[in-house]
C-alpha positions as CSV (number, residue, x, y, z in Angstrom):
1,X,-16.8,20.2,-13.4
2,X,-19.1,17.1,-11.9
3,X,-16.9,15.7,-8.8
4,X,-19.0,12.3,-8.1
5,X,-18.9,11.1,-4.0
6,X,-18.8,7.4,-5.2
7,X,-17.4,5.1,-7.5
8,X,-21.9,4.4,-8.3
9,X,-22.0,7.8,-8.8
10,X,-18.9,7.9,-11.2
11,X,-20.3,5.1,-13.4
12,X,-23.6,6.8,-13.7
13,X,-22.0,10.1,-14.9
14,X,-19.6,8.3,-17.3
15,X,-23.1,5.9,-18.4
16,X,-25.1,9.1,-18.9
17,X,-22.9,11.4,-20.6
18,X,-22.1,8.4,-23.0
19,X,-25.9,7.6,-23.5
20,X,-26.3,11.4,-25.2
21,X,-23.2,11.0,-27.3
22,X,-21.2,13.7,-25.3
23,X,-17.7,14.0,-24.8
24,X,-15.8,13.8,-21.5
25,X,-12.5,15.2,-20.1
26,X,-11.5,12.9,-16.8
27,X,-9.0,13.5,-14.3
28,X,-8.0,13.7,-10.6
29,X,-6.4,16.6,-9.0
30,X,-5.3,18.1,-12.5
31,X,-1.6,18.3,-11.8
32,X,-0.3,16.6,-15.0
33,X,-2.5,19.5,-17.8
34,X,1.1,19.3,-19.4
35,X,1.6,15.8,-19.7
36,X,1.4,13.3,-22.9
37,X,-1.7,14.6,-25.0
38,X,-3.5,17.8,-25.3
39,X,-7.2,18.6,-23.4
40,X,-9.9,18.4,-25.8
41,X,-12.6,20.6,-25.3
42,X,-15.5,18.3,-24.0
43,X,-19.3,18.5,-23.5
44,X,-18.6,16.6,-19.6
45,X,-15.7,17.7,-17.3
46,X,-15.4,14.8,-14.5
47,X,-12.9,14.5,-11.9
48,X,-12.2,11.9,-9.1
49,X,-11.2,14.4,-6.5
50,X,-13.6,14.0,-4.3
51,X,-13.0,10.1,-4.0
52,X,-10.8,10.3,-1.4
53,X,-11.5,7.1,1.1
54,X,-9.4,4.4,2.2
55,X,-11.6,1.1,1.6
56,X,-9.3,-1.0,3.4
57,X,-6.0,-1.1,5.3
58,X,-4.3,-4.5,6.3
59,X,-0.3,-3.3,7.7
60,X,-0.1,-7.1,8.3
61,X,-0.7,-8.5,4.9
62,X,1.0,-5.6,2.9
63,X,-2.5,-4.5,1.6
64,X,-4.3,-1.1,0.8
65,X,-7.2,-0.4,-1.0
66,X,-7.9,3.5,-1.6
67,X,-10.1,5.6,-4.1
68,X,-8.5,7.3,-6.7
69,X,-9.1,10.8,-5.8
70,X,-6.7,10.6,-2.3
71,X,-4.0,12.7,-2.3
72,X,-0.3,10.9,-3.1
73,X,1.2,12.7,-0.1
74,X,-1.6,11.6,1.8
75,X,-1.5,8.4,0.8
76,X,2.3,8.1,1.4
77,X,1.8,9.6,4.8
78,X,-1.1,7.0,6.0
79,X,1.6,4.6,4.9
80,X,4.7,5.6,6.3
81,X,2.7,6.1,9.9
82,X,3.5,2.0,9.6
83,X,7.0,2.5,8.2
84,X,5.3,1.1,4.4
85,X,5.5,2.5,1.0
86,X,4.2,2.2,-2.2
87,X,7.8,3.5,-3.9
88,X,7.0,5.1,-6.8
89,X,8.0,8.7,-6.4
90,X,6.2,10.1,-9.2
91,X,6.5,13.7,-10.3
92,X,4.2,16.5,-9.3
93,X,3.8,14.2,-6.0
94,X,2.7,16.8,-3.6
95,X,-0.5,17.4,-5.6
96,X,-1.1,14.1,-7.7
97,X,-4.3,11.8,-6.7
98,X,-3.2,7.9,-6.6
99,X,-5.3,7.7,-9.6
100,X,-3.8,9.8,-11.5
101,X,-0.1,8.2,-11.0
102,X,-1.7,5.2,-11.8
103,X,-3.5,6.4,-15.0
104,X,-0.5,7.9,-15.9
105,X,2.3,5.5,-14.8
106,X,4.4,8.2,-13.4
107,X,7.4,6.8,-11.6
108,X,10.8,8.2,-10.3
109,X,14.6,7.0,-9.5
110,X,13.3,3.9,-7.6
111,X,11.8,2.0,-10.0
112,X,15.3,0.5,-10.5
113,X,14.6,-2.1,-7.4
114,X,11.3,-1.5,-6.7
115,X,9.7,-1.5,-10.5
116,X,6.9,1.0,-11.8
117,X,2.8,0.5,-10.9
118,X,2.1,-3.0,-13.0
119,X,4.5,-4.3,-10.3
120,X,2.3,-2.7,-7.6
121,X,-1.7,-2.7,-8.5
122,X,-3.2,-5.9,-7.5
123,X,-6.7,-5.3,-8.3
124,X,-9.2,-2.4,-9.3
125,X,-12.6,-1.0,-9.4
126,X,-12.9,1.0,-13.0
127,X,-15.9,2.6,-14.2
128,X,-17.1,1.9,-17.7
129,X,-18.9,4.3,-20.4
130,X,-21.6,1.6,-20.3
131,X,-22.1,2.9,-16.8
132,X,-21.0,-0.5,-14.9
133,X,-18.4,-0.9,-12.4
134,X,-16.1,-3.8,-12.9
135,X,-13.6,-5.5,-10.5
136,X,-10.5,-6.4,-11.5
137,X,-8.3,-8.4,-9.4
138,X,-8.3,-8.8,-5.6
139,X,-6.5,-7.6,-2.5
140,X,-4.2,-10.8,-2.8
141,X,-0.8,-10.1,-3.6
142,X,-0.4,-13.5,-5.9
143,X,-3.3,-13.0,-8.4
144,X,-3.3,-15.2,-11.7
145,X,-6.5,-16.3,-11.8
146,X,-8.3,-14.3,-15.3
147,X,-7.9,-11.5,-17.9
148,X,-6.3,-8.7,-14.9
149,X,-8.0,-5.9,-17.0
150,X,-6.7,-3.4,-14.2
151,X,-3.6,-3.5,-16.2
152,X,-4.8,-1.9,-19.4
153,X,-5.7,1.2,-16.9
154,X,-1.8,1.8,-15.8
155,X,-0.5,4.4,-18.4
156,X,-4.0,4.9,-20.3
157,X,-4.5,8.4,-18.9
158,X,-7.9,8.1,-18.4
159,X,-8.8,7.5,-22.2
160,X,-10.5,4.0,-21.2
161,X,-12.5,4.0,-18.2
162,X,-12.5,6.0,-14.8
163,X,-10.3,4.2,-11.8
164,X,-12.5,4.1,-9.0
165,X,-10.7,2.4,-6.2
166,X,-6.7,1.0,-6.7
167,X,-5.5,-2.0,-4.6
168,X,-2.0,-2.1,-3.8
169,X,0.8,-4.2,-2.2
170,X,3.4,-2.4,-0.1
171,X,6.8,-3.0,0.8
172,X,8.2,-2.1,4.3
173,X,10.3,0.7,4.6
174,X,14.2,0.1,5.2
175,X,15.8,0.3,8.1
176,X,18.4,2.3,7.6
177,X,19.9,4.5,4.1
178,X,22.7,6.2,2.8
179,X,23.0,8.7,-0.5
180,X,26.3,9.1,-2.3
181,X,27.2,11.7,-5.3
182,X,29.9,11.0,-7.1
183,X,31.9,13.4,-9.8
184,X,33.8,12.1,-12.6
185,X,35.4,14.0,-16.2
186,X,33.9,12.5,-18.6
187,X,30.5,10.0,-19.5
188,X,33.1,7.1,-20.1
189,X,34.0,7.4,-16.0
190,X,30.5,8.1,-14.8
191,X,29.3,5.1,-17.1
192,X,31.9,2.7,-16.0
193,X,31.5,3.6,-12.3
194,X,27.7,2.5,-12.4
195,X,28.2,-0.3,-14.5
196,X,30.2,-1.6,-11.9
197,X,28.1,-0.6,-9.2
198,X,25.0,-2.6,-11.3
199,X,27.3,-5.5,-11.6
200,X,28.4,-5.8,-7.7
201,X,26.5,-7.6,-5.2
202,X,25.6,-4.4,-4.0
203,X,21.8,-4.0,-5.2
204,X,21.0,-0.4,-4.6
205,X,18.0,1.1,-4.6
206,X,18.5,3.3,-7.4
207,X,21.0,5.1,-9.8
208,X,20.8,7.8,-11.4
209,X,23.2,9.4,-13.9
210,X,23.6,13.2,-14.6
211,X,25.1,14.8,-17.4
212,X,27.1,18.3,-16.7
213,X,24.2,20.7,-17.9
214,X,22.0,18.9,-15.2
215,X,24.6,18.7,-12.4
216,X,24.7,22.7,-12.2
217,X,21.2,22.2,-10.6
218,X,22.9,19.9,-7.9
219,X,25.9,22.4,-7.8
220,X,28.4,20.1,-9.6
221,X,30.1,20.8,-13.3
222,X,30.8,17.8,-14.6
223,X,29.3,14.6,-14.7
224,X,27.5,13.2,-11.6
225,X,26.2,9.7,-10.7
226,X,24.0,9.2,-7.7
227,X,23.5,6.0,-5.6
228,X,21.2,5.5,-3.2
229,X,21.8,2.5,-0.3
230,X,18.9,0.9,1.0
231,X,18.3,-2.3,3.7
232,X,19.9,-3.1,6.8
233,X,22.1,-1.1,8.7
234,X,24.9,-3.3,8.1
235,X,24.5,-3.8,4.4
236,X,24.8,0.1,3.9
237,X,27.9,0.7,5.6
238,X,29.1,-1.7,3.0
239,X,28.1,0.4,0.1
240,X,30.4,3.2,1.8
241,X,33.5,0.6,1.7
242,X,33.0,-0.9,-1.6
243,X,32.0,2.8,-3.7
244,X,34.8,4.0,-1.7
245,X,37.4,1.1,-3.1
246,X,35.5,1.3,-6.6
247,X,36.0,5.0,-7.1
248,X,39.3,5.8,-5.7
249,X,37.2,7.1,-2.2
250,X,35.0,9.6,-4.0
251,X,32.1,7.7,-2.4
252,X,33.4,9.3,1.4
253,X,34.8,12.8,0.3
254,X,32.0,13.8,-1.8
255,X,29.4,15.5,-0.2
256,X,25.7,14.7,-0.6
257,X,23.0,16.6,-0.3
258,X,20.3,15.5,2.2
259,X,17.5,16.8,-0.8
260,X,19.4,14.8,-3.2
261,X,16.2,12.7,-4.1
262,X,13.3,15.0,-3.7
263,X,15.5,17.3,-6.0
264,X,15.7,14.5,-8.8
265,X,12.1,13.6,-8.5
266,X,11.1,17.2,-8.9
267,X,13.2,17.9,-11.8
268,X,10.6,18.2,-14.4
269,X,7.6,20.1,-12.1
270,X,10.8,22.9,-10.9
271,X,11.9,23.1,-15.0
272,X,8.2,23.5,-16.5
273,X,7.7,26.0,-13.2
274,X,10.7,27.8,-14.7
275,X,10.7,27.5,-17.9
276,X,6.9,28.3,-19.4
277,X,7.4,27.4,-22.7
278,X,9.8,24.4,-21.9
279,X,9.6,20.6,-23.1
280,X,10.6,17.5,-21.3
281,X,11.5,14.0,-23.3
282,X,11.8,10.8,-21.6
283,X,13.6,7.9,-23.2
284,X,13.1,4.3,-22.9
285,X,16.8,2.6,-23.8
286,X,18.2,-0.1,-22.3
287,X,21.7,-0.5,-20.2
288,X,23.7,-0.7,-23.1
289,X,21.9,2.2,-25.4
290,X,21.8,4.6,-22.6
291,X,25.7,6.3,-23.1
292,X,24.9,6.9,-26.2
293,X,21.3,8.7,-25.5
294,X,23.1,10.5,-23.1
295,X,26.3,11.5,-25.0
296,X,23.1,12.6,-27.6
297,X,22.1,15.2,-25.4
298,X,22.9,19.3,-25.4
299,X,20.2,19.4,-23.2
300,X,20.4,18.9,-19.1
301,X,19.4,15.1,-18.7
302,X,18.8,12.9,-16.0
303,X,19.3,9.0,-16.4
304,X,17.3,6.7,-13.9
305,X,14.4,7.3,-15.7
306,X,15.6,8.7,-18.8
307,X,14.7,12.7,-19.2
308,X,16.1,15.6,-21.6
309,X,15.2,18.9,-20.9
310,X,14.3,21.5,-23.8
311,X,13.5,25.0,-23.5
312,X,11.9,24.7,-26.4
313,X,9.3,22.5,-27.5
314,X,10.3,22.6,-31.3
315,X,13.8,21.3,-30.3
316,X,12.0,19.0,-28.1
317,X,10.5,17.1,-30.8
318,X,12.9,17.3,-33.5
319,X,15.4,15.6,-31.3
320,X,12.6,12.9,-30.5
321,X,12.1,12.4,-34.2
322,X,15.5,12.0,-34.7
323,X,16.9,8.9,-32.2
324,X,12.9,7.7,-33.0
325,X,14.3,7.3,-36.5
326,X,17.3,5.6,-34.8
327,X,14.8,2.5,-33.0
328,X,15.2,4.7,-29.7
329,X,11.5,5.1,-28.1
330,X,10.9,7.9,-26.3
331,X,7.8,10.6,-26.3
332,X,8.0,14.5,-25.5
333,X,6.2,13.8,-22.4
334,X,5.8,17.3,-21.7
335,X,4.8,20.1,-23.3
336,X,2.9,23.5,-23.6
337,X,-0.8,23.3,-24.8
338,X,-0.4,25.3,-27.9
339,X,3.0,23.0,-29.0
340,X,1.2,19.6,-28.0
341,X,-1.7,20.4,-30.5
342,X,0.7,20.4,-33.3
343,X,3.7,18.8,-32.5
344,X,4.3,14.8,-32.7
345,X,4.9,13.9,-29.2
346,X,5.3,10.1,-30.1
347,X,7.1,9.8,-33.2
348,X,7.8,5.8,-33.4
349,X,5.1,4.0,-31.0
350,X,5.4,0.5,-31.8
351,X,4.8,-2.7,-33.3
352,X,1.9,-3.3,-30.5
353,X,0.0,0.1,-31.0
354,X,-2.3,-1.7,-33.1
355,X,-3.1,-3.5,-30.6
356,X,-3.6,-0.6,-28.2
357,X,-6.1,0.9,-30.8
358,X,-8.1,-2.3,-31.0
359,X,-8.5,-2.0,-27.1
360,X,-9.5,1.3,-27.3
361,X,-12.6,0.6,-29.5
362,X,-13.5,-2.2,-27.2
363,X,-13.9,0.1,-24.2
364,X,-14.8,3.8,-26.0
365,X,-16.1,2.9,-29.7
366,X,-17.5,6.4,-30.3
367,X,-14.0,8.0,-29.2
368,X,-15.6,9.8,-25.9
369,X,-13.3,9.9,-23.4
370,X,-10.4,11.9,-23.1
371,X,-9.7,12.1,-26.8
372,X,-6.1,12.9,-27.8
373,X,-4.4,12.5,-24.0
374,X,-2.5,9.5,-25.1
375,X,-0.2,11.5,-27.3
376,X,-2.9,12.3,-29.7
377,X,-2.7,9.1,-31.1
378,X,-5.7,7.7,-28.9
């Protein structure tokens, strides 16, 4: 495993291994081996780990630029010293490297206010198999000037060039915030509940619905909608009044549990830690599709981001297939190594993956780097 010091150093392994023809495996910190396609063998094993610098800080103008090998939790931490984020809450947090959530696009129950990493990168240094580093972007929040090639990295898993340093824009942290769990009978409550939390003035900061198999892990039976309040002291108070008038005062009655997030955003690293040979899909629906996906689950499921969760990879992917078939999009986004070789992980990927291909062969035409990790369709 070569673990270059520099981004120069980076570009000249990725130049020279592609210059003999061999083929490279890239990652960070390794903490996603189960995630979207399976590890080829390769002739080159690279990792960004040991790029692990902060380039440049500005607390004043919402700015960071870092290398992608930093740890999340360390990058989180330098942030919050200045009570800033980056709020993404991606899975396997604790050990991810910034690049990694970015090569992935990994994201958690926030995105609902906050968005996913396209809404967050504001420029990049990539390393190419030509052995060239190239900028992308800036540390300026409002960037329009150009092709923003920075944003064909977020959710490539590494299989079109190495990220060498991410730029960022941060948010400040709130000032104050409230959770509420709130039980209901059926999917027809929970789902009328958050539609009119959504359609309030109350904007919260995320909300996530839970179907009964899932809301055994939070110690409920039936099903379970979380909410969490966000902003000024004043405007969460509110949320307390108005969830308490829009649920008959379930809002103040119902406990919550102070993990209540961290739980969620570990969901899938505690089930695969549990369950060795278990699957997780996530769906991509919109507002209006998502009772259905979740009344289409026997499964425990999570809805902020949209996760099922299968002991068994075979179910996994015939359940894909089948609301693929449907228009539904989703991908079994994890899996065990020996089920990811053969299974289809992304049944339906879309009018635009020719597209996708086409891009591909721009930046890797001999099919080098990480082969397969895109689902094994690139």
């Amino acid at each position: 495993m070569l673990k270059p010091d520099s981004p120069k150093e980076l570009a000249k392994a990725l130049g020279d291994a592609a210059a003999h023809r061999r083929t490279i495996s890239l990652e960070g910190n390794s903490t996603k081996q189960l995630m979207a396609g399976p590890r080829e063998p390769a002739d080159v094993a690279l990792s960004t780990a040991s790029l692990r610098r902060v380039i440049e800080y500005q607390p004043q103008d919402l700015t960071v630029s870092v290398e992608a090998g930093l740890p999340w939790a360390e990058f989180t931490n330098l942030l919050a010293a200045n009570r800033q984020m980056v709020p993404l809450d991606p899975p396997f947090g604790d050990g991810a490297t910034v690049g990694g959530v970015i090569a992935a696009n990994t994201s958690g129950p926030r995105r609902r206010l906050y968005g996913t990493a396209r809404d967050f990168v504001i420029g990049m240094l990539f390393a190419t198999l030509e052995g060239k580093l190239v900028q992308s972007g800036g540390m300026v929040v409002k960037n329009v000037a150009g092709l923003d090639m920075a944003k064909l990295m977020i959710g490539s898993f590494g299989t079109l060039a190495a990220i060498a340093v991410v730029n960022l824009k941060l948010v400040p942290m709130p000032e104050a915030e409230q959770s509420f769990l709130l039980p209901f009978r059926t999917l027809e409550e929970a789902m009328a509940a958050r539609n009119q939390v959504i359609a309030s003035p109350l904007q919260p900061v995320a909300v996530d619905l839970i179907n009964p198999q899932a809301a055994q892990w939070f110690g409920g039976g039936g099903w379970l909608l979380a909410v969490r309040a966000a902003g000024i002291a004043s405007v969460v108070h509110r949320y307390q009044r108005e969830l308490a008038h829009m649920t008959s005062r379930l809002a103040v009655e119902s406990p919550c549990p102070e993990t209540l997030w961290s739980d969620l955003e570990s969901c899938t690293p505690r089930f695969l830690a549990e369950h060795a040979d278990g699957a997780v899909v996530r769906v991509s629906c919109t507002l209006k599709e998502l009772a259905s996906v979740m009344a289409a689950f026997d499964v425990p499921g999570v809805a902020g981001v949209c996760y099922a969760y299968f002991e068994e990879p075979e179910s996994a992917a015939a359940w894909t297939r089948g609301v693929a078939g449907r228009g539904v999009k989703c991908v079994v986004e994890f899996a065990p190594e020996r089920a990811r070789q053969s299974l289809e992980l992304w049944p339906a990927p879309g009018a635009d993956f020719e597209i996708m291909r086409r891009v591909k062969n721009l930046f890797d035409p001999s099919n080098l780097l990480n082969r397969g990790r895109l689902y094994r369709r690139i």
